[in-house]
C-alpha positions as CSV (number, residue, x, y, z in Angstrom):
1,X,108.8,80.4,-36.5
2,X,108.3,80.1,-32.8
3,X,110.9,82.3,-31.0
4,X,108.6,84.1,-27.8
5,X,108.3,82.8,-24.3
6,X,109.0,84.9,-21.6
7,X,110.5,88.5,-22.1
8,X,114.2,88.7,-21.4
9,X,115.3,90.8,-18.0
10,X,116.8,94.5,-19.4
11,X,120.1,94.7,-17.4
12,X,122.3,98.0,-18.2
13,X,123.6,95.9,-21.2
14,X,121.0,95.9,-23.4
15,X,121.0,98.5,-26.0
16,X,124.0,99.6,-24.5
17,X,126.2,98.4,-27.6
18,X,124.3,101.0,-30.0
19,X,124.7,103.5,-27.5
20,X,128.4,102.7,-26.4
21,X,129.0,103.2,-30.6
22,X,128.4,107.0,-29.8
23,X,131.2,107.3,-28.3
24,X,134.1,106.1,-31.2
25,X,136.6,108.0,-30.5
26,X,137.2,105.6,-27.1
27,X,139.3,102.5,-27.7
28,X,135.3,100.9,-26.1
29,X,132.8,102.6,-28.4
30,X,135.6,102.1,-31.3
31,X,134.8,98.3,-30.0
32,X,131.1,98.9,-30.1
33,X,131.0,100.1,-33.9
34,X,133.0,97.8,-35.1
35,X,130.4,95.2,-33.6
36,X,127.6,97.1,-34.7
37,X,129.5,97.1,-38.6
38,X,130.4,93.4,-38.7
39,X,126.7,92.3,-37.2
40,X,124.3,94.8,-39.6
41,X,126.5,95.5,-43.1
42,X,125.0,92.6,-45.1
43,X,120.9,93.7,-44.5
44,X,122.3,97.2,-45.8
45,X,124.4,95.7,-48.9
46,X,121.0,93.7,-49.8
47,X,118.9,96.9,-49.4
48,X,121.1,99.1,-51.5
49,X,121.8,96.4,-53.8
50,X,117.9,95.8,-54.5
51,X,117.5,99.8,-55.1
52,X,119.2,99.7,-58.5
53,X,122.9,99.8,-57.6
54,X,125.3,97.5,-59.0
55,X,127.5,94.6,-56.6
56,X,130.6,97.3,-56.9
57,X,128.4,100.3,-56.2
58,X,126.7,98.8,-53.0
59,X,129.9,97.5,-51.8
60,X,131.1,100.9,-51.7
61,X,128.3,102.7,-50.7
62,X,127.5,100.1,-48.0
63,X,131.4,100.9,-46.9
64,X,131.2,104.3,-47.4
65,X,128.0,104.6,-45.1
66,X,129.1,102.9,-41.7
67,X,132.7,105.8,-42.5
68,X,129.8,108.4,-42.4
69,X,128.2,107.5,-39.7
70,X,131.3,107.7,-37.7
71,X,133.0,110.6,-39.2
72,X,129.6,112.7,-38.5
73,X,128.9,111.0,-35.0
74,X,125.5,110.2,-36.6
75,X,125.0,107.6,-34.0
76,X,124.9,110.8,-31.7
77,X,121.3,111.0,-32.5
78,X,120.1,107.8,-31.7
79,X,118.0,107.6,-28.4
80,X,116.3,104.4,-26.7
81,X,113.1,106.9,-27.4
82,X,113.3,106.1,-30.8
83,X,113.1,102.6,-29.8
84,X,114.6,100.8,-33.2
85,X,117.6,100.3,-34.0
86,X,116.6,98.9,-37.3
87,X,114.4,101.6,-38.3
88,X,117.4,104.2,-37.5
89,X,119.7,102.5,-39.9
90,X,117.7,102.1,-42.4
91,X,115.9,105.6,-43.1
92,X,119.9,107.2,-42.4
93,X,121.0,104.5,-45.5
94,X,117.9,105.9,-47.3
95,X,118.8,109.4,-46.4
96,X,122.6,108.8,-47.4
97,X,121.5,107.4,-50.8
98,X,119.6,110.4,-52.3
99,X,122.4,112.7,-50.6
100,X,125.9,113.1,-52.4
101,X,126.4,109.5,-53.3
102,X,123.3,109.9,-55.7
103,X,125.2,112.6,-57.2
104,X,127.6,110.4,-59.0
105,X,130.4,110.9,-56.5
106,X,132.7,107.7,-56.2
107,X,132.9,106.1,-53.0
108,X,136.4,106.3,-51.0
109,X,137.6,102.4,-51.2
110,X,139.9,101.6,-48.1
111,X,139.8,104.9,-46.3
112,X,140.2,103.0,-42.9
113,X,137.8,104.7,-40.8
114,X,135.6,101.8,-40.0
115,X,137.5,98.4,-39.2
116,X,135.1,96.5,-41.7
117,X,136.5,95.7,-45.8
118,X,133.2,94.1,-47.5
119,X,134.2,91.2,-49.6
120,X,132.6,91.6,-53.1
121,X,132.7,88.2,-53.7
122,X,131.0,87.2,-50.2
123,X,128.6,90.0,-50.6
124,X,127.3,89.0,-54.2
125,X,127.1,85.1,-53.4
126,X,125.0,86.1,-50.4
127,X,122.9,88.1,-52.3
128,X,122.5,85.7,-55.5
129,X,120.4,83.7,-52.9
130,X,118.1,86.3,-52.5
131,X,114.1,86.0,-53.8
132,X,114.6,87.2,-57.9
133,X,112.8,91.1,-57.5
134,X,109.8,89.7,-55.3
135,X,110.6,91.7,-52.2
136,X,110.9,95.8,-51.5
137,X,114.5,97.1,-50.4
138,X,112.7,97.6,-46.8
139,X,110.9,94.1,-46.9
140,X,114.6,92.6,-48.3
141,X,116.3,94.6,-45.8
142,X,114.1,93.4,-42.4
143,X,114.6,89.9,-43.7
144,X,117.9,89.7,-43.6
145,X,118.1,91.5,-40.2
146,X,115.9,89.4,-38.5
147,X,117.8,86.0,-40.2
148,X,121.2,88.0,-39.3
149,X,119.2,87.7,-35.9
150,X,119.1,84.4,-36.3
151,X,122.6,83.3,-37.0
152,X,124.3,85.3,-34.1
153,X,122.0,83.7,-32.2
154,X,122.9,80.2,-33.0
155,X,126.6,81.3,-32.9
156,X,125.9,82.6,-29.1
157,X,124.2,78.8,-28.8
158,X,127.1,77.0,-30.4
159,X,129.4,79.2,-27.8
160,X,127.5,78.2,-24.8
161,X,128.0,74.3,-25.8
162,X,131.5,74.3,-26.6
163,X,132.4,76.3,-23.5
164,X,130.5,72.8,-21.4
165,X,132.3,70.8,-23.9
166,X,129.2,69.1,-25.3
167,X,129.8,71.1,-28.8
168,X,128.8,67.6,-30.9
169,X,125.6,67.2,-29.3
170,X,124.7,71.0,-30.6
171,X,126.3,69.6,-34.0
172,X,124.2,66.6,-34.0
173,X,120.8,68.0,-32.7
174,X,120.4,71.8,-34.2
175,X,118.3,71.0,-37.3
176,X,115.3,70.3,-34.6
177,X,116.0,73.5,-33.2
178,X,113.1,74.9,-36.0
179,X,111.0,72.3,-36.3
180,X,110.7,68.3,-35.9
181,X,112.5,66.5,-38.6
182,X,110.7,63.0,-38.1
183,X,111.1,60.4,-35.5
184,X,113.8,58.2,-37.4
185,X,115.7,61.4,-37.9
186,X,116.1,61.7,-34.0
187,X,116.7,58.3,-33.5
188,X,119.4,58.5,-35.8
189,X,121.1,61.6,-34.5
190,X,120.9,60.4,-30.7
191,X,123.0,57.3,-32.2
192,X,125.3,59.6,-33.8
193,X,125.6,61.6,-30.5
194,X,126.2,58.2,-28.2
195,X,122.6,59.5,-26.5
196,X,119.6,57.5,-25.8
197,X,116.4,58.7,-27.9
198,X,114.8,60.3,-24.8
199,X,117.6,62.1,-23.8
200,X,118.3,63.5,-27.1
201,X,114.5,64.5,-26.8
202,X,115.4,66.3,-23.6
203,X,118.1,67.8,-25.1
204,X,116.5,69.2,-28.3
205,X,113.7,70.8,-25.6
206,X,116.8,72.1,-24.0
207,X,118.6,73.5,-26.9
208,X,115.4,75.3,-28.3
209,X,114.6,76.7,-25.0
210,X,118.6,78.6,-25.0
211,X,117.9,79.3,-29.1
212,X,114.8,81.6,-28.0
213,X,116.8,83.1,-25.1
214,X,119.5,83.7,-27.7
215,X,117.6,85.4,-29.6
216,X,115.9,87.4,-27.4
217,X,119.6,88.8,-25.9
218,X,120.7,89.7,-29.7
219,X,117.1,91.8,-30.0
220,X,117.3,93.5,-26.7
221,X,120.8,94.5,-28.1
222,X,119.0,97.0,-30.7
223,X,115.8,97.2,-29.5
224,X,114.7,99.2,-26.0
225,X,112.4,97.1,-23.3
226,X,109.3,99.2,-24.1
227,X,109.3,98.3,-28.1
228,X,111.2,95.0,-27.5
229,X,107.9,92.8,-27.8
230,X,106.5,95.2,-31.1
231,X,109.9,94.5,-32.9
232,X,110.1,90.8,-32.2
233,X,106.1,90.4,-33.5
234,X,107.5,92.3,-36.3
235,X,110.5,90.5,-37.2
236,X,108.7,86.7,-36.7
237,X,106.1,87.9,-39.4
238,X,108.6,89.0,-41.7
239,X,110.5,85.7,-41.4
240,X,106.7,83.5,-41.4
241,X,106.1,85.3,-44.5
């Protein structure tokens, strides 16, 4: 998948919504990990899930996880040094498991400290679709970051269209954002979307030109500028794989 083109300008804020998370106890880092707990739960369900741990288990491990990490101010320890956001997450889930949750301890349903409730039944459908035991926890877990990536991206895309009001012609054209789907397939679409074939061509240059960009902004919001491109050369392998 072809995402790169020209590296995205670091304003003050990028990274700042892991780093803004640090701060909790403020009605705007409360904000911030709420963000961070709605955007990266499901990578960390599939992880845990694929370790041995049953739907209920990861549910409430997963849950009881993002309450740890704010009760303890974990998120204290992050730096931009340390580059990854992903990384962070993923070796403090791996640390949590083998901690006190290994030791048979039930996890605390409902105990309110992080404004997220993981839906079993969402949660399980999600993770049905998942390769059958062909991919690591860590391999599982950086696919699913980089495709939840993906569909904030395309949700920051579909914003940006219905905010111009041109919302159908995202609807019509976004299966070429990826790749060409034929000729007649265009043809048919720029009917659909009252546009001439060569302006729907435009368009679809267009649209995949603000899809990369999207992306780009969601990566630079975990990633710092000096690891940005490593991550994203990461993250397009895992998903070319």
């Amino acid at each position: 998948m072809e995402i790169p083109e020209q590296s995205p300008r670091f304003a003050t804020t990028r990274w700042t919504m892991v780093l803004a998370a640090r701060g909790a106890d403020d009605p705007s880092g409360r904000k911030a990990m709420e963000a961070l707990c709605r955007a990266y739960w499901y990578p960390l369900y599939a992880y845990v899930r694929r370790s041995g741990y049953s739907s209920e288990d990861a549910r409430d491990l997963t849950q009881a996880f993002f309450e740890r990490l704010l009760e303890k101010n974990f998120l204290r320890l992050v730096t931009p040094e340390k580059g990854h956001f992903r990384s962070f997450l993923m070796m403090a889930m791996k640390r949590f498991l083998v901690g006190e949750w290994r030791k048979g301890r039930a996890a605390k349903r409902g105990g309110g400290a992080v404004p997220l409730v993981i839906q079993g039944g969402e949660a399980e459908e999600r993770y049905a679709a998942e390769p059958l035991d062909t991919e690591s926890p860590e391999i599982l877990f950086d696919r699913r970051w980089a495709l939840t990536l993906l569909e904030r991206a395309l949700g920051r895309l579909r914003l940006a269209y219905e905010s111009t009001g041109r919302v159908e012609v995202y609807e019509k054209l976004k299966e070429f954002l990826t790749g060409d789907s034929g000729e007649a397939t265009l043809a048919e679409r720029a009917r659909e979307a009252g546009m001439s074939e060569s302006a729907a061509r435009v368009a679809v240059h267009r649209m995949r030109k603000r899809f990369r960009a999207a992306f780009r902004e969601e990566l630079a919001e975990t990633v710092t500028e000096e690891r940005f491109e490593q991550e994203l050369e990461h993250l397009l392998k895992i998903l070319s794989e």
